[in-house]
DRENKOL-505112 format. One record per residue (C-alpha): residue number from 1; residue in one letter; x, y, z. Coordinates in steps of 0.02 Angstrom, whole numbers, padded with zeros to 5 digits. Layout:
# residues N
[NUM A [X Y Z]]
...
//
This chain:
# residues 228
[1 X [08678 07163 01306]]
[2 X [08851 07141 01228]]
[3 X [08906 07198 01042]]
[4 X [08910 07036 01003]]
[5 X [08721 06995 01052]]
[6 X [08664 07160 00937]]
[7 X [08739 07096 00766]]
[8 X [08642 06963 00668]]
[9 X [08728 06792 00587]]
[10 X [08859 06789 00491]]
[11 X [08805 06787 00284]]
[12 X [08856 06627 00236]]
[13 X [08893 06698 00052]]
[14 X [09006 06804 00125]]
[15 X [09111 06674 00229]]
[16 X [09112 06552 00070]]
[17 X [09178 06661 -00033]]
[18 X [09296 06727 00130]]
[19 X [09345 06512 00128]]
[20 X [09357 06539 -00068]]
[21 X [09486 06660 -00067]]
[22 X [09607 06598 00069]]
[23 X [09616 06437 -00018]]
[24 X [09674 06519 -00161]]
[25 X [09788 06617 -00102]]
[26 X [09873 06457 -00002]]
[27 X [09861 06369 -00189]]
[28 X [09962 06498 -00287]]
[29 X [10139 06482 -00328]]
[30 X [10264 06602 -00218]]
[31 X [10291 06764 -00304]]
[32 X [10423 06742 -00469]]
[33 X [10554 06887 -00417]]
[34 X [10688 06807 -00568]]
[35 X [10795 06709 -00465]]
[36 X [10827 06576 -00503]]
[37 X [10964 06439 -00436]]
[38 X [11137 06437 -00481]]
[39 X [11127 06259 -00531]]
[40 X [10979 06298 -00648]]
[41 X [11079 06419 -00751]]
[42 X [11250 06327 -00758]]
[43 X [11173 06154 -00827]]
[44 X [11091 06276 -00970]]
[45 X [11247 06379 -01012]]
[46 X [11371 06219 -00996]]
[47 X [11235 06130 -01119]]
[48 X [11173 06280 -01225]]
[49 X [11219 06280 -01426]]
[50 X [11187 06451 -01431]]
[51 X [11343 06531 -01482]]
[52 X [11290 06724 -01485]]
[53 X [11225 06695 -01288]]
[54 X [11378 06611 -01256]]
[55 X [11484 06765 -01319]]
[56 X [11369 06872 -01214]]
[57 X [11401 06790 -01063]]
[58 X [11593 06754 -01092]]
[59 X [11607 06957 -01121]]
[60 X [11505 07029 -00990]]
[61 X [11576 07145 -00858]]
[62 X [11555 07039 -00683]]
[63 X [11494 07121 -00538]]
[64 X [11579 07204 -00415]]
[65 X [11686 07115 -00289]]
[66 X [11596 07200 -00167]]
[67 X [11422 07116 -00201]]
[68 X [11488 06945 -00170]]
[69 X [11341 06845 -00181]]
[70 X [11309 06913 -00388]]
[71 X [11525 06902 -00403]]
[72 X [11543 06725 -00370]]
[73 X [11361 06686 -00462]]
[74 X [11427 06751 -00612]]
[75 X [11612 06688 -00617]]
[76 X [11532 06511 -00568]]
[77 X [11419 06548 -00741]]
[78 X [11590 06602 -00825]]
[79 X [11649 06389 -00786]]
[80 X [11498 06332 -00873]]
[81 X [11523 06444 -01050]]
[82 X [11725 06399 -01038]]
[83 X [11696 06233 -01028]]
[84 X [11571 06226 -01176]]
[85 X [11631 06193 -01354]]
[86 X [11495 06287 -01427]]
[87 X [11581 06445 -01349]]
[88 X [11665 06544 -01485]]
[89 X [11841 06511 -01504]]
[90 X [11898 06694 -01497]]
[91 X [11795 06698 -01336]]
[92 X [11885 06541 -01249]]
[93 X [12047 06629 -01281]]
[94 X [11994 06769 -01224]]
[95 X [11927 06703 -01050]]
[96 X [12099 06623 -01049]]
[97 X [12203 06763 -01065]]
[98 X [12109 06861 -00940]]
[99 X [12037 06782 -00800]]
[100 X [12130 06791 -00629]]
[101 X [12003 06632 -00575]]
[102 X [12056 06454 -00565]]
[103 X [11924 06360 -00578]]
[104 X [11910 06433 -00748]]
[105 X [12072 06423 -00810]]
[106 X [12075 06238 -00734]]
[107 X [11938 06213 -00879]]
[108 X [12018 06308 -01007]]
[109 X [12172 06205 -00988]]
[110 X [12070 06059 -01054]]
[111 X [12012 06130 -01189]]
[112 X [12047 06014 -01364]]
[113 X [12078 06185 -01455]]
[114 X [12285 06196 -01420]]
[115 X [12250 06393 -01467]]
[116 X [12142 06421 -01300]]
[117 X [12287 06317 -01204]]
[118 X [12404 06421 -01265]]
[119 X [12300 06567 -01203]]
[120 X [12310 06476 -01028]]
[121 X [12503 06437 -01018]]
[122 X [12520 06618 -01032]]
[123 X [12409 06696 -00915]]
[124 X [12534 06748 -00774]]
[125 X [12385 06724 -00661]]
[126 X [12414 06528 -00679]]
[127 X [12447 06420 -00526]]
[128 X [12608 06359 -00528]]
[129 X [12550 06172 -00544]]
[130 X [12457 06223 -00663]]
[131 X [12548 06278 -00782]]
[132 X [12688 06145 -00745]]
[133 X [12559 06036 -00814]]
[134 X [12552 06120 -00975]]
[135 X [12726 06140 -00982]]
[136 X [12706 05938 -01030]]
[137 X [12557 05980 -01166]]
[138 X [12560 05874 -01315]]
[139 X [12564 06040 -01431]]
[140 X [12720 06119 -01452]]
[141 X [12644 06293 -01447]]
[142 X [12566 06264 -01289]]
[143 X [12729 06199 -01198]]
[144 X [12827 06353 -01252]]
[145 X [12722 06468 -01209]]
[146 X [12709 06388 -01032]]
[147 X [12903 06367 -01002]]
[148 X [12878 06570 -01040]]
[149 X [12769 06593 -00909]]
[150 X [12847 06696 -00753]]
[151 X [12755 06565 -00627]]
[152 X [12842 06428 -00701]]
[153 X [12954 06327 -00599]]
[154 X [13128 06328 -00600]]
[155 X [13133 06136 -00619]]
[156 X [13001 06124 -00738]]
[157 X [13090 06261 -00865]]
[158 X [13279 06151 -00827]]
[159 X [13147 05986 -00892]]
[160 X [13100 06115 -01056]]
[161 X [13291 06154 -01072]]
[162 X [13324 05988 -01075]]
[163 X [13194 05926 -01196]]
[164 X [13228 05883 -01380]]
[165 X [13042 05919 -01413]]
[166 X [13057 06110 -01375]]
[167 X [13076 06232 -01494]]
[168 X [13213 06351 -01546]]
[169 X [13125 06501 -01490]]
[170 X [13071 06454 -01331]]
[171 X [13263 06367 -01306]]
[172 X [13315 06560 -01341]]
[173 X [13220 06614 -01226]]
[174 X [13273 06488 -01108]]
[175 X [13464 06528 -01159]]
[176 X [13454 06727 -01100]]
[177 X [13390 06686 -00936]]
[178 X [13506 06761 -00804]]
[179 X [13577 06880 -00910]]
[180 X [13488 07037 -00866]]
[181 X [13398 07097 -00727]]
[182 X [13254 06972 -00746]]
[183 X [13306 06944 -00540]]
[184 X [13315 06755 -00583]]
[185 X [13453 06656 -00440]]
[186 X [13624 06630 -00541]]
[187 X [13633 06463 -00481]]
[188 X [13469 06394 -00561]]
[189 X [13479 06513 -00725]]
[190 X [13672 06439 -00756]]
[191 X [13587 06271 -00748]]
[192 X [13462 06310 -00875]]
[193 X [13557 06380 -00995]]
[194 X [13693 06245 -00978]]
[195 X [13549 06111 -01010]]
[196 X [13512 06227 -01183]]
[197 X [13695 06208 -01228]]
[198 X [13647 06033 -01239]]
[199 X [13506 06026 -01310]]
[200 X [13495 05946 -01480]]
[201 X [13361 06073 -01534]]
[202 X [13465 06208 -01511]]
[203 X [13464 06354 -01658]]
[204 X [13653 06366 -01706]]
[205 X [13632 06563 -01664]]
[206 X [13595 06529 -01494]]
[207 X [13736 06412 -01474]]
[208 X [13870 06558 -01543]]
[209 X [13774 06653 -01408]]
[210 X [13789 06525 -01274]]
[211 X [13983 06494 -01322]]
[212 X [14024 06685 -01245]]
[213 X [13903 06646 -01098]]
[214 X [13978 06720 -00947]]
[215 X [13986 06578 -00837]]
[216 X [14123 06454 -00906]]
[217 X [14025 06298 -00890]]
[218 X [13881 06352 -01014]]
[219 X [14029 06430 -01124]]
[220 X [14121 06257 -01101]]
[221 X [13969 06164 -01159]]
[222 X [13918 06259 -01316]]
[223 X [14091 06258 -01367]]
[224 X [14090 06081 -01353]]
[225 X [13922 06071 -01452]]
[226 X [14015 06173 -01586]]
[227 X [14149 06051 -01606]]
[228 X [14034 05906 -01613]]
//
């Protein structure tokens, strides 16, 4: 005789509730371990009105580069407060004077506060089209400050040279280039400050300065100016 033929039936209490208890545990929600997806949490920060968690987020320290998974989770979050006008202003500008990471200075950029696109135009961690674009910005702060940029283009700062709209400090600025050891090509920087020269805008200072420039056709041309 087997085992088997020695041991009586099996309870049938015990198997129900044996049934009982695997149906349950099939029926319960997986195990909440916090996560939760990215999408979730960037739809609640890009809508949230809450301007002290907004602040948080904008000014916490990210993750290491080396855990990429929580690095790009939390500059994707870092989109969704710079994009929303319930964000602090002081934290906007912040963001956009600091961040290395286009997609958020992209959104910045766009900002209707010209204070945060100012922020932007200077960041010399701009893409060069981007901050050609803002060197064509409506505000007059925001334009200068991206025609001061280092990643600016030497055609788009010839277009600012050129431009009645700009003003006299940024044409100053415009006017030394090529003068010192700022490594800019003599060719391009001549051009520049020639277009200055011309400029209507031009603060009579930096035209007396322009007049002794050492190449003779920016000299020529704020003479000429002078004499107008």
């Amino acid at each position: 005789m087997t085992d088997d033929e020695h041991e009586g039936p099996e309870d049938p209490e015990e198997a129900t509730r044996s049934e009982d208890a695997k149906r349950t545990r099939d029926a319960a929600p997986p195990q909440d371990d916090g996560f939760r997806p990215l999408t979730v949490d960037y739809e609640r920060l890009r809508h949230s009105t809450d301007s002290s968690e907004l602040s948080a987020e904008a000014r916490r320290t990210l993750p290491d580069r080396s855990d990429q998974a929580a690095f790009s989770r939390a500059t994707a979050l870092l989109e969704a407060v710079a994009g929303n006008a319930a964000t602090p202003v002081d934290d906007r500008v912040l963001l956009a004077t600091t961040m290395p990471f286009p997609n958020i200075l992209v959104k910045l950029s766009e900002d209707p506060d010209p204070r945060v696109r100012a922020a932007v135009a200077g960041n010399p961690n701009d893409k060069n089209w981007l901050v050609g674009r803002l060197t064509k910005d409506p505000d007059v702060t925001v334009r200068g400050a991206a025609l001061r940029n280092p990643s600016t283009s030497w055609r788009m700062r010839l277009e600012g040279a050129q431009d009645p709209r700009t003003d006299t400090d940024t044409l100053g600025f415009l006017a030394g280039l090529g003068l010192g050891d700022d490594g800019s090509p003599r060719v391009l920087a001549v051009m520049v400050r020639r277009a200055v020269a011309l400029n209507p805008s031009v603060a009579s200072g930096t035209l007396d300065v322009l007049a002794g420039d050492p190449d003779p056709d920016v000299a020529r041309a704020a003479r000429s100016r002078r004499m107008a």
